[in-house]
N, C-alpha and C positions, 0 to 999 in steps of 0.2 A: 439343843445342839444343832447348829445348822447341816445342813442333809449332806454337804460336799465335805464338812472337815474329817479329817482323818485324825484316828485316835493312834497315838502313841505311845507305851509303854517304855516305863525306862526302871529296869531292876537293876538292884547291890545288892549288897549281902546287909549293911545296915538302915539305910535309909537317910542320914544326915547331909552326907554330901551332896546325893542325886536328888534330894529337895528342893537344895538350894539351884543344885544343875537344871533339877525343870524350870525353877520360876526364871532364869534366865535365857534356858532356850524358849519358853513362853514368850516373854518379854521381847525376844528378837524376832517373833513370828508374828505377836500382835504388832512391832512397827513396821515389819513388811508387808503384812497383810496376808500372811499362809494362813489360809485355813488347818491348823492343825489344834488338836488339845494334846497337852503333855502331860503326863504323869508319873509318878513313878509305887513301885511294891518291892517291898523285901523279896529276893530271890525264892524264901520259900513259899511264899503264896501267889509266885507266879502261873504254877500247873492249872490253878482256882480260876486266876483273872483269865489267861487264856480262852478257858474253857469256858467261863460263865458270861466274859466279854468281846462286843467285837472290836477287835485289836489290829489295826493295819501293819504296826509296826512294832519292833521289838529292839530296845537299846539294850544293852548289856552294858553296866558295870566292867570294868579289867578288874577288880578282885573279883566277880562271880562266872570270871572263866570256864572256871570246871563245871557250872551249870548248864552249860552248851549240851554236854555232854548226857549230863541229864535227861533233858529236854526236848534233845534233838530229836529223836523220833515225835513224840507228842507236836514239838514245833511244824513236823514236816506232813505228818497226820492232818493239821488243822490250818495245813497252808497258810503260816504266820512267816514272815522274812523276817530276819533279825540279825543284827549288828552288832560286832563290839564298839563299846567306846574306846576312841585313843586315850590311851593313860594321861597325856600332858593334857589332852582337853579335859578329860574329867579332872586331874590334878587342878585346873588352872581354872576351872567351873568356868568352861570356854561355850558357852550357849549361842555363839553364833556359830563355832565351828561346829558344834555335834547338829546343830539345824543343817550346816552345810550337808554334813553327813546324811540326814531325815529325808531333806529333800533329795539328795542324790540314789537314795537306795528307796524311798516311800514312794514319794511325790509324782516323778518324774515317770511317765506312760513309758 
């Protein structure tokens, strides 16, 4: 992994949709040339990946809402930023918008 990319996490509650949402917000980051890797975890092995990786960014799922909740201490403990996704971009497996989103809340000094 080159030294400058930033790793991004992108949890739901199942994993099917935000699969497909990473390989597209990948896809729009490899023809821009972001150094970024996308990935994504089930909501519940997020506390794990946090912990055991280092995580620049954190997408949220609109169904794993109530995970914020969760998490929020743990998130604010291990200084991780993190985002909801808009429901129509995740609905609409909108990979250039949620990058808009990465880079606006990750990226950007």
């Amino acid at each position: 992994m080159p030294q400058d990319e930033k790793r991004i996490l992108l949890i739901c509650t199942a994993g099917i949709t935000s699969g497909l949402l990473v390989k597209n917000i990948q896809n729009a980051a490899d023809q821009q040339n972001i150094p970024i890797h996308v990935y994504s975890a089930p909501a519940i092995v997020a506390e794990q990946a946090i912990q055991n990786q280092k995580i620049d960014g954190l997408m949220i799922g609109p169904q794993s809402e109530y995970e914020v909740n969760r998490l929020k201490d743990f998130l604010n403990y291990k200084a991780v930023a993190y985002k909801m996704i808009r429901k129509e971009d995740y609905e609409t497996l909108n990979g250039e918008k949620v990058l808009e989103d990465i880079q606006q809340y990750f990226l950007d000094e």
